[in-house]
N, CA, C and O atoms as a DFTB+ gen file, in Angstrom:
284 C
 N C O
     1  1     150.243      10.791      23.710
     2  2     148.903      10.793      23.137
     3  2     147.848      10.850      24.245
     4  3     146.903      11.636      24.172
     5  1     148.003      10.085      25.177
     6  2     147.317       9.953      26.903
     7  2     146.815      11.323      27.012
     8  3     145.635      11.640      26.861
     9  1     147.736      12.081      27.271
    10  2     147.718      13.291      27.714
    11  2     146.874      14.618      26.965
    12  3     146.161      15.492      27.458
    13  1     147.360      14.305      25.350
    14  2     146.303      15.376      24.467
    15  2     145.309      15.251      24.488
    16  3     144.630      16.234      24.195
    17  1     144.517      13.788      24.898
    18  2     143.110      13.143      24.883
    19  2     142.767      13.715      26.544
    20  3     141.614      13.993      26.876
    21  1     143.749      13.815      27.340
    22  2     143.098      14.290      28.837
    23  2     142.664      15.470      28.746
    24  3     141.514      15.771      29.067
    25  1     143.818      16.577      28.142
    26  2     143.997      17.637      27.537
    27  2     142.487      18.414      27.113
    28  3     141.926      19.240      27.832
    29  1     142.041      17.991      25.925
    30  2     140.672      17.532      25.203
    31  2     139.302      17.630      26.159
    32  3     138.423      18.491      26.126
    33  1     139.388      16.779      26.785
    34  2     138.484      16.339      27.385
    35  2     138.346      17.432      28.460
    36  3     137.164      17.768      28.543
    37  1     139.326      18.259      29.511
    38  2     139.638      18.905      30.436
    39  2     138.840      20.150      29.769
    40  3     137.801      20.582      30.269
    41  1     139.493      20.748      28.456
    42  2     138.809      21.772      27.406
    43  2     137.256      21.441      27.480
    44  3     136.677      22.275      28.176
    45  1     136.587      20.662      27.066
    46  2     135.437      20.218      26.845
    47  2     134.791      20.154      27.912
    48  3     133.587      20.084      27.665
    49  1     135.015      20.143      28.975
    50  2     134.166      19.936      30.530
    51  2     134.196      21.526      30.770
    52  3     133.247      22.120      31.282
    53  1     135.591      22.270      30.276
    54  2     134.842      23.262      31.163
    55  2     134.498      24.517      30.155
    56  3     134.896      25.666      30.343
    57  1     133.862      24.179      29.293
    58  2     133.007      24.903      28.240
    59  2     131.641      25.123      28.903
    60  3     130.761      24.290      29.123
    61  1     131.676      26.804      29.244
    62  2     130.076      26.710      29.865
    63  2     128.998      27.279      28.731
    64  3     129.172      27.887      27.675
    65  1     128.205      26.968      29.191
    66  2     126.707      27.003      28.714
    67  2     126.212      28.250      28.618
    68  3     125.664      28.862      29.535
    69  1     126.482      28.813      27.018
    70  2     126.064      30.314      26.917
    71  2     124.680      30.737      26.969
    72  3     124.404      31.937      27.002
    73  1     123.549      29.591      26.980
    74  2     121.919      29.592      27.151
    75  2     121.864      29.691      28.741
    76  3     120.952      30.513      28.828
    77  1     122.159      29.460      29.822
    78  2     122.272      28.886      31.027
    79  2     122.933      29.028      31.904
    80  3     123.732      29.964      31.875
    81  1     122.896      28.486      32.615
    82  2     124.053      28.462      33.933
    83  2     124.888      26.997      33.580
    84  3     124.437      26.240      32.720
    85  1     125.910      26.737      34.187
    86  2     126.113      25.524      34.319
    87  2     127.251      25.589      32.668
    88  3     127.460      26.447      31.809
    89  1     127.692      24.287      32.897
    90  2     128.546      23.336      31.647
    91  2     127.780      23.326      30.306
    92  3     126.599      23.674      30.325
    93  1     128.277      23.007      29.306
    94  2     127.640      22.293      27.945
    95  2     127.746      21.025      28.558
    96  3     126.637      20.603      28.886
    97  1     128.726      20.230      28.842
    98  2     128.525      19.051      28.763
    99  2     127.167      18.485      29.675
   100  3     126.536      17.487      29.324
   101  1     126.853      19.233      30.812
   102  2     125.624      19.005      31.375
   103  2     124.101      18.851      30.760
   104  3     123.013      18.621      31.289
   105  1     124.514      19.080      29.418
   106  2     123.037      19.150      28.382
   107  2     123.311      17.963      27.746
   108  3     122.283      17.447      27.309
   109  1     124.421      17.269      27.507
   110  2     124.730      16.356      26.603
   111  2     123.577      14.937      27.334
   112  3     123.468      14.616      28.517
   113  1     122.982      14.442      26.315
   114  2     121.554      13.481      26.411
   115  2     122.630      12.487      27.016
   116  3     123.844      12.671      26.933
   117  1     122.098      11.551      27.554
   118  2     123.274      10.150      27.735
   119  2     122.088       9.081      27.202
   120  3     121.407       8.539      28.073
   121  1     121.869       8.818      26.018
   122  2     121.135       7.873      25.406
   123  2     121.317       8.232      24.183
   124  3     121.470       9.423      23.912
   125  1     121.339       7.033      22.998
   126  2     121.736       7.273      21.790
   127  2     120.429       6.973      20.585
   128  3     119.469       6.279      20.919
   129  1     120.495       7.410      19.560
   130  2     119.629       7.391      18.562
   131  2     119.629       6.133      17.789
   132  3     120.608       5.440      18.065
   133  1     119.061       5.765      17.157
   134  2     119.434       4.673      15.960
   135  2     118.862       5.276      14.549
   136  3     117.955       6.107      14.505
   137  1     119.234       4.974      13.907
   138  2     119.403       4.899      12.621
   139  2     118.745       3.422      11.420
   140  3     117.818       3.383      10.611
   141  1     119.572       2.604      11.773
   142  2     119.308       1.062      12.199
   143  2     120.112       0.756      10.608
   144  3     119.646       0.178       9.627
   145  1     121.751       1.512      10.839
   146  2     122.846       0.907       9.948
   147  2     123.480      -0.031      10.569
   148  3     124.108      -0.662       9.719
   149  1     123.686      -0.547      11.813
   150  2     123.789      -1.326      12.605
   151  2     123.265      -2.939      12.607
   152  3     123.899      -3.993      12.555
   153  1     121.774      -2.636      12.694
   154  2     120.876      -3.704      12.781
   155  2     121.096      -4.373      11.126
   156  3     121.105      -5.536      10.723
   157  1     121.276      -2.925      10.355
   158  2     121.154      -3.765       9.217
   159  2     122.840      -4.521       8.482
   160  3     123.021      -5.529       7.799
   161  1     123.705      -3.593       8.963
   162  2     124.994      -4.511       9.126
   163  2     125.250      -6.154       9.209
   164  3     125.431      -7.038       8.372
   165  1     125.161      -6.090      10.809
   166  2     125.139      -7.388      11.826
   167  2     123.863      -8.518      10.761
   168  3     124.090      -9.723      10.654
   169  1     122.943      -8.040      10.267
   170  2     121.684      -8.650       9.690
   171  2     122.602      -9.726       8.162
   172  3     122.608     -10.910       7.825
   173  1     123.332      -8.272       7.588
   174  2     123.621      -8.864       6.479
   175  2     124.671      -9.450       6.557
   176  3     124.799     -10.096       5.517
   177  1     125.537      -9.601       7.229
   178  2     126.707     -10.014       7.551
   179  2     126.533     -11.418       7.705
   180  3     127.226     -12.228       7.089
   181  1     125.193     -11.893       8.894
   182  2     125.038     -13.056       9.219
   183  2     124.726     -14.337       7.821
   184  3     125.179     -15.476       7.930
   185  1     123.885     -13.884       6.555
   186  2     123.676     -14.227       5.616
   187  2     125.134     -15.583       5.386
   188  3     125.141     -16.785       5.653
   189  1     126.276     -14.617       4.751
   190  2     127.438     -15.637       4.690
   191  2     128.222     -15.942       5.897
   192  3     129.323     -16.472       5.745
   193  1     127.793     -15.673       7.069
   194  2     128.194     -16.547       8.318
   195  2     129.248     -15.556       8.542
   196  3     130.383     -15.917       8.857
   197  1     128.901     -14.207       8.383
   198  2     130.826     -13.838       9.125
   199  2     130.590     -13.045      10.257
   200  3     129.668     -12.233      10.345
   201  1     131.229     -13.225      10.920
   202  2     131.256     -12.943      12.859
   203  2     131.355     -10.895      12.523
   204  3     132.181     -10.252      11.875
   205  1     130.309     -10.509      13.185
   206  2     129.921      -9.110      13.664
   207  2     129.936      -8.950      15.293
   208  3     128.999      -8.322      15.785
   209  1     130.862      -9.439      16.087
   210  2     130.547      -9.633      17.676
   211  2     130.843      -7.972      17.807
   212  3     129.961      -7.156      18.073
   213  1     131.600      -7.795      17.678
   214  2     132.091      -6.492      18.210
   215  2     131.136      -5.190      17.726
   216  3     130.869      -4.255      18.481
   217  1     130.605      -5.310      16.140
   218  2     129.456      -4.285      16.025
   219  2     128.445      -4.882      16.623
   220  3     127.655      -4.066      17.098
   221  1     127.997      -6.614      16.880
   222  2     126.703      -6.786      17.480
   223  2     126.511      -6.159      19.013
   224  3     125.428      -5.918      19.548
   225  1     127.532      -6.002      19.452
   226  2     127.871      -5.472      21.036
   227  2     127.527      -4.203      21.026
   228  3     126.606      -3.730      21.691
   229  1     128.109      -3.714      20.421
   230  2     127.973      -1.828      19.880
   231  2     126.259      -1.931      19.888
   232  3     125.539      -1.393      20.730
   233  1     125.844      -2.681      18.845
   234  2     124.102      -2.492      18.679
   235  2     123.137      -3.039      19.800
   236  3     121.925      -2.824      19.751
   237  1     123.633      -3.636      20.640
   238  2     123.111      -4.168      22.085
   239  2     123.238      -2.983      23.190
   240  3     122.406      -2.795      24.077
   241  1     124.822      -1.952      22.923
   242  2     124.929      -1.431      23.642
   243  2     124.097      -0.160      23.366
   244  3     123.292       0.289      24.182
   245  1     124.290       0.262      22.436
   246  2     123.389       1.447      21.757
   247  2     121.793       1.196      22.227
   248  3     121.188       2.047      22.878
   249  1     121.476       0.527      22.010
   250  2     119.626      -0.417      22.449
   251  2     119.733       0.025      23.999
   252  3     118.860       0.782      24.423
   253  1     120.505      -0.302      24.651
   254  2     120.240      -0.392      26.005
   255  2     120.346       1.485      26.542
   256  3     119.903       2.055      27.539
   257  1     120.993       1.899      25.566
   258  2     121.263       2.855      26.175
   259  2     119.837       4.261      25.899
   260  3     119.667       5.278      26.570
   261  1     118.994       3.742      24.619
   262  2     118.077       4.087      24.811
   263  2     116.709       3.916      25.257
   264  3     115.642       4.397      24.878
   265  1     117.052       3.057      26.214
   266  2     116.119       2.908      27.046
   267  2     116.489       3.513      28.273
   268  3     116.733       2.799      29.245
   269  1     116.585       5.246      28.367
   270  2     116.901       5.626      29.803
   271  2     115.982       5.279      30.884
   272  3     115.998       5.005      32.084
   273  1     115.332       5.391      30.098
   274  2     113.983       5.361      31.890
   275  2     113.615       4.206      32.315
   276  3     112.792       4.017      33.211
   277  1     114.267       3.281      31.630
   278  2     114.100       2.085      32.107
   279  2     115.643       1.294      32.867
   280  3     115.773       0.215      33.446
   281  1     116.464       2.195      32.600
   282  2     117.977       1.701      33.209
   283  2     118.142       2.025      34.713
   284  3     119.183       1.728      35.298
């Protein structure tokens, strides 16, 4: 499985950029959008006390990540 996912990924890097010079993956943004299905998840979840650590992490990590210009 290791290997089809390296496989994948190897395909995907060297996909070039039919607008341009260069890669596709070189256009890919590195900061994410929200939505705020997340915020509202983790929100409602907390109501009857049940543990969201792992999506609250995801929504901390997502937050941080759109703040490029400040990272």
């Amino acid at each position: 499985m290791c290997s089809f996912l390296v496989e994948i990924i190897v395909d995907i890097f060297g996909i070039e950029d039919d607008k341009g010079d260069g890669n596709i993956v070189d256009k890919v943004l590195d900061k994410t959008g929200m939505k705020g299905t997340g915020k509202w998840t983790v929100q409602e979840a907390a109501n009857p006390f049940v543990a969201t650590t792992t999506i609250a992490s995801s929504l901390d990590s997502s937050f941080l990540s759109g703040l490029k210009e400040e990272r």
